[in-house]
Wavefront OBJ file of the C-alpha trace (Angstrom):
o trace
v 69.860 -76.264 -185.456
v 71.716 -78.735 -187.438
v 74.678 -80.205 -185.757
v 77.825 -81.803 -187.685
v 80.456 -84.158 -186.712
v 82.160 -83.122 -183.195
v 79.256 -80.640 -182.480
v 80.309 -78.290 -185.301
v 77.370 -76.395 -186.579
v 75.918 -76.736 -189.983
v 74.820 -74.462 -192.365
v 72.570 -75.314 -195.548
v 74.032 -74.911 -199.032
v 72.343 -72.592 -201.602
v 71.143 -74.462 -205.045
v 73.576 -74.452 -207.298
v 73.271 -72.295 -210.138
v 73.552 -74.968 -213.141
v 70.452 -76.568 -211.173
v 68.262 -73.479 -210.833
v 68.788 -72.782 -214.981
v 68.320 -75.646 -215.659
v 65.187 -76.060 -213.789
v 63.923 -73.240 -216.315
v 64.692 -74.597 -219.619
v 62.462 -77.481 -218.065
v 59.876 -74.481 -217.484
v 60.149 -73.642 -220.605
v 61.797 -70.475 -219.965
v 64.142 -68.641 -222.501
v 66.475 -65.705 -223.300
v 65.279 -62.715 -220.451
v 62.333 -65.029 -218.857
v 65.021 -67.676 -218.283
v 67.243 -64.766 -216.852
v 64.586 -63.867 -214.777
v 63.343 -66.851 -213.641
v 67.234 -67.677 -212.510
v 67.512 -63.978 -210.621
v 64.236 -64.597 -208.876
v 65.012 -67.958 -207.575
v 68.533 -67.028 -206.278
v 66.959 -64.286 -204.417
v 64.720 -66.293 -202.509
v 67.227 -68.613 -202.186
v 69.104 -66.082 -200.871
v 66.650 -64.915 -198.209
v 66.212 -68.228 -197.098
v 70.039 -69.000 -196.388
v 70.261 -65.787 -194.835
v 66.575 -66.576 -192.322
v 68.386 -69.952 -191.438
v 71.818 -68.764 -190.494
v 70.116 -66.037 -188.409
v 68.121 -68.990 -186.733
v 71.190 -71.189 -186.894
v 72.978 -68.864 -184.841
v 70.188 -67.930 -182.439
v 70.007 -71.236 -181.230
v 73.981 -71.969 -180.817
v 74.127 -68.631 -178.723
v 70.868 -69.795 -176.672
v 72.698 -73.088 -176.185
v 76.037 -71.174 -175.291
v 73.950 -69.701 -172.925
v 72.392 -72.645 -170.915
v 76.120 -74.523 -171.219
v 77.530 -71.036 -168.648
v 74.677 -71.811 -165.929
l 1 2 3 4 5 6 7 8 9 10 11 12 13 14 15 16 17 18 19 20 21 22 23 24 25 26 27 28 29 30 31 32 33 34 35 36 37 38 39 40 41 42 43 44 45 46 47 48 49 50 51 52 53 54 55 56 57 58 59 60 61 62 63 64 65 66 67 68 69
C-alpha cells in the first residue's frame, strides 16, 4: 500500500498513451501492428491498475480493521 501526504492513499497511474505508441514506432511497429501493439499494452496495463487497486484497497480495509480493535 502506497501512502500519500496526510495518510491519503495512492493509486498508480496508467502509461500514458503518447508513451505506449510511441514505444512501438521504436519497435518498429506500423499501421495495424502498431494498433495492436498499443491495444495489447493498454490491456495489460489495464489489468494491472485494476490487480493493484484491488490490493490497494485490501490493505486500507485490513488496516481500517486493526485501527477499530
Amino acid at each position: 500500500m502506497s501512502l500519500g501526504l496526510g495518510g491519503s492513499v495512492s493509486f498508480p497511474d496508467p502509461i500514458p498513451r503518447d508513451l505506449i505508441r510511441e514505444e512501438g514506432r521504436q519497435l518498429r511497429y506500423r499501421g495495424d501492428d502498431l494498433n495492436d501493439f498499443c491495444r495489447i499494452i493498454r490491456g495489460f496495463d489495464r489489468a494491472y491498475l485494476n490487480a493493484e487497486h484491488e490490493r490497494i484497497a485490501a490493505g486500507v480495509c485490513a488496516a481500517a480493521g486493526k485501527d477499530k480493535r
